[in-house]
Structures are given as C-alpha cells and as structure tokens.
C-alpha positions in Angstrom: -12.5 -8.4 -17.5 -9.2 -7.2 -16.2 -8.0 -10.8 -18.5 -9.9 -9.1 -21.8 -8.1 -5.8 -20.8 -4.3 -7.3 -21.0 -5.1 -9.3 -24.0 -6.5 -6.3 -25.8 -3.9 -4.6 -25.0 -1.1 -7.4 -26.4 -2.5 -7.6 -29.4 -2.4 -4.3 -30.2 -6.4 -3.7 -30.2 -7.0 -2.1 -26.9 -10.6 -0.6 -28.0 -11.9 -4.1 -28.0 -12.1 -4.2 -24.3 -13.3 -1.1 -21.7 -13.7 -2.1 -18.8 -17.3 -1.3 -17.3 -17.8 -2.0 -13.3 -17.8 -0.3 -10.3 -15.7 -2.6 -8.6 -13.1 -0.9 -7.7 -10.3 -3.6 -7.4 -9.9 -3.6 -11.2 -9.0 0.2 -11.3 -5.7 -1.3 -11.2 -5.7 -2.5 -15.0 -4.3 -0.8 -17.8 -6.5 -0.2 -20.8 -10.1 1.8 -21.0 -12.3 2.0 -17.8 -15.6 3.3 -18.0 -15.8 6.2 -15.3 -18.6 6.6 -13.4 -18.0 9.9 -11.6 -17.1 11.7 -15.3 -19.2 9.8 -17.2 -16.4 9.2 -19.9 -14.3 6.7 -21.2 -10.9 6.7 -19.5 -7.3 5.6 -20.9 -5.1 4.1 -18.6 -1.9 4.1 -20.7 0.5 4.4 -18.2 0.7 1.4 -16.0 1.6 2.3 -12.9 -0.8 4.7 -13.1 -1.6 7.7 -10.2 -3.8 8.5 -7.5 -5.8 11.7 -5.6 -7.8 12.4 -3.2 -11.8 12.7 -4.1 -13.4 15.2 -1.2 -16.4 16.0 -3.4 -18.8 14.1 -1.0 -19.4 14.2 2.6 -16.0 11.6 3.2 -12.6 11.4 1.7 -12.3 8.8 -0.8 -8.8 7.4 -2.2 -9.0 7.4 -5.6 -6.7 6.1 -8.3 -5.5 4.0 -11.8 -2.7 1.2 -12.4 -0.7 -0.9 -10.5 -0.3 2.2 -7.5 -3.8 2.1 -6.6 -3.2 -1.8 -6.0 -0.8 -1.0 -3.7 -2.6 1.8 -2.0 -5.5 -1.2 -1.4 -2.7 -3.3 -0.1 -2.2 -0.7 3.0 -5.9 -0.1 3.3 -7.3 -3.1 3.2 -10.9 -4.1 1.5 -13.5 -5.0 4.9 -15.5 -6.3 1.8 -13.1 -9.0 1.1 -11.8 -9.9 4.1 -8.4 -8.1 3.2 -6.8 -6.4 6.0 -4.2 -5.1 4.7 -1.5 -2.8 6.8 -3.7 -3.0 10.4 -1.9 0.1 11.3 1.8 2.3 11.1 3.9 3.2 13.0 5.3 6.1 14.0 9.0 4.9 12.7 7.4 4.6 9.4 5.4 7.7 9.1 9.3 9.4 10.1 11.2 7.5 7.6 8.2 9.3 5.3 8.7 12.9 6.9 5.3 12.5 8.2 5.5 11.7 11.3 3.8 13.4 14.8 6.0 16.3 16.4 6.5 13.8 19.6 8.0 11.3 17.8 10.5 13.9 15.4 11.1 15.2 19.1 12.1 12.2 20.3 14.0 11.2 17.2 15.9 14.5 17.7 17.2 14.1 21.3 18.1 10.9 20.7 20.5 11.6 17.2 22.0 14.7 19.8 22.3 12.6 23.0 25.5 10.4 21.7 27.6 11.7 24.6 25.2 11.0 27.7 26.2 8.4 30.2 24.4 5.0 29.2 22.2 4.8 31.9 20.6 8.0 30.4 20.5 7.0 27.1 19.3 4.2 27.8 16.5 6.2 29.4 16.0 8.3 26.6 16.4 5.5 24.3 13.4 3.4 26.0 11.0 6.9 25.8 12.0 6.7 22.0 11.0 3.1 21.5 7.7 3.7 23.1 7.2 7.1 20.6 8.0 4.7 17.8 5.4 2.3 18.5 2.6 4.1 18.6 0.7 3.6 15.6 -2.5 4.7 13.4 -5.0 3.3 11.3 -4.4 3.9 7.4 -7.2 5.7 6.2 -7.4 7.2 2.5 -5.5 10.2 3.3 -2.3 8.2 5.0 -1.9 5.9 2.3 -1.8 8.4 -0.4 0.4 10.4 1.8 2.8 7.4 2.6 3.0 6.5 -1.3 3.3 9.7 -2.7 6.3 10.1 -3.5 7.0 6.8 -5.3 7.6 7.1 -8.9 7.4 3.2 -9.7 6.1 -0.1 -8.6 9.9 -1.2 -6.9 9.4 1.8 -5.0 6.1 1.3 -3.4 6.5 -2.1 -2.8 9.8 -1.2 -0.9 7.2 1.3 1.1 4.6 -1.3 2.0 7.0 -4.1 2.8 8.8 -1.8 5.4 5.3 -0.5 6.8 4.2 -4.3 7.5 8.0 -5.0 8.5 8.2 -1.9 11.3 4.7 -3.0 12.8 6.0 -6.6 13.2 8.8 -4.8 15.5 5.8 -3.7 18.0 3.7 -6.3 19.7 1.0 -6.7 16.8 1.5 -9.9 15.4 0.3 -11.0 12.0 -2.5 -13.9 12.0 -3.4 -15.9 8.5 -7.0 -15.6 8.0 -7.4 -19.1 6.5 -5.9 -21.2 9.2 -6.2 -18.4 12.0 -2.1 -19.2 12.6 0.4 -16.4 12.9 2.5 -15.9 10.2 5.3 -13.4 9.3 4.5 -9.9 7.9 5.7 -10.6 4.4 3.6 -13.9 4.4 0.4 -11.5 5.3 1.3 -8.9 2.8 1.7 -11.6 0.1 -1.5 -13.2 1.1 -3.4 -9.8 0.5 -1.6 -9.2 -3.0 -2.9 -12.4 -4.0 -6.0 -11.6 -3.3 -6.3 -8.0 -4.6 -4.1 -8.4 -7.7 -6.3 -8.4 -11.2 -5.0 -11.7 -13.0 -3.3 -10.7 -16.7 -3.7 -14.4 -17.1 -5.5 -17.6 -15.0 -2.8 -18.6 -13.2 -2.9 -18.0 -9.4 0.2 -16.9 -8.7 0.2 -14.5 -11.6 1.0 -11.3 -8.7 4.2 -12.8 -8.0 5.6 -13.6 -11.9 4.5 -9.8 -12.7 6.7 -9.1 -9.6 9.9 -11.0 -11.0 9.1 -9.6 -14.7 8.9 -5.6 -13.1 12.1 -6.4 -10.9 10.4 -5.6 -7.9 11.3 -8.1 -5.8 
C-alpha cells in the first residue's frame, strides 16, 4: 500500500491510490489516507507531515501524518511489533528540550553558578548533578509529542531522537539487539527500529536509509 501510494504520487496520479487501514505505521505516507475517526478522505501533501494529541477517549492517544509521526513511533516504540524504541529519557534530554523536572533545572542552575567553589565541592555538586541527570521516564504519547515539537523538518527530529538514544547510553541502560539478544550501540538500536517501522517507497530493504542520504539527514 504505502508502495501504491509513492508511485501514485510520481506519476502524477495520486487519486489512484488512498490508502485504507487502520494500521497505523503507514500514517507515515504521503498521499490519501482513509480516516477513520472523520470518516473522510485525507490529503497528506506535506511530507513531513504533523502531529496532536487525540484526548477524545478515556486515554491520550498520539496522533499524526508524514514522516514526523515515524519518528514519534521511533521514541515510542510499537509492543505490537516487538519495536522498543527509546526505553526511556533522561533528564539531560528533557533539559536540552526545556522540559525538564524543577530538580534537575535546579541542579543544572547551581552547577552553571558554582565555577568558583573549591573542587572538592564541585565535585560534590557535580556528582548530585550526574545523578539528577540520570534519572529517566518512560515516553508516553504526550513526551514524544512534547520532545518533537518544535522540529520543523526531518534533519531536525532525527537530530532529537539520535541524541535521546545517545544521552541514555551515558546512564547504565545498555542497548540489547532483539535478534541475537547481544548489546549493541544506541545508533545500531535506533537504526534497527527505523528499519522496521519505515513504510518502503520501493522493495528494497534498506530503503529508510537511501531516503535518509536523499533528505540530507544523516
């Protein structure tokens, strides 16, 4: 489907293929989607797309077209499909964000004003931050929205994600392939979840990573 969609698309006859499931991985593809919830045919022209926040049943629901609501699955994960995703963030990321606790913006604080303590008690001060910026929390619906907000593009939220699975490989949660049960570096488990989220424009496997190179993004 998400194949028919592209090709539609290139050939300049995009109402020859809409979309109609309710699997939501392929509300990544540009093109017509049937929607479910409006009952209406929807246009996703814009690629990258956008995302909100559906609160109009009893639980918070991420919600979302284009290539941003692909990489709003890549922090949530998919329990369906095996797909972890970002296992949790960290407080450094949430501050890089602005949206961090108050403990750890404390924290942050006294340690940008403390330049001119004696080392042993900076080195205090510095050890109560490190343990601030560790703690982490699960990405629901509303964090990941939150953390990708304010990218405008798809360099932009890659640069986000990357650096989420990058600060949590700095605390002692280590990454583990799902295949061969081995750990493996953060990017290599982020790049194992695109692979298997990302909505093929053509057959070939790798297809994620070419559309990467062809966007600039990596």
């Amino acid at each position: 489907m998400a194949q028919a969609n592209y090709q539609a698309i290139a050939s300049g006859a995009q109402h020859l293929s809409i979309i109609v499931s309710k699997d939501k991985d392929l509300r990544m593809v540009p093109g017509l989607h049937w929607d479910f919830d409006q009952e209406e045919i929807v246009s996703v022209g814009d690629p990258f797309g956008w995302l909100w926040i559906d609160d109009t049943k009893s639980s918070k629901t991420l919600k979302g077209w284009g290539t941003k609501f692909f990489w709003a699955q890549c922090l949530m994960g998919d329990a369906a499909d095996n797909i972890k995703g970002l296992p949790a963030v960290t407080q450094k990321t949430l501050g890089k964000l602005n949206i961090a606790s108050a403990a750890y913006v404390k924290a942050a604080n006294k340690l940008n004003a403390a330049k001119n303590l004696h080392k042993k008690d900076f080195d205090r001060l510095f050890d109560s931050y490190n343990l601030e910026a560790a703690k982490t929390k699960p990405v629901g619906c509303v964090l990941a929205h939150k953390m990708l907000e304010p990218a405008q593009n798809d360099r932009m939220c890659y640069n986000i994600v990357r650096a989420s699975f990058l600060d949590l490989a700095e605390t002692e949660f280590r990454f583990v392939d799902h295949k061969s049960q081995e750990e493996c570096t953060p990017t290599m488990a982020l790049f194992g979840d695109m692979l298997t989220l990302w909505m093929r424009r053509v057959k070939d496997p790798m297809d994620v990573l070419h559309w990467l190179k062809e966007e600039r993004v990596l």
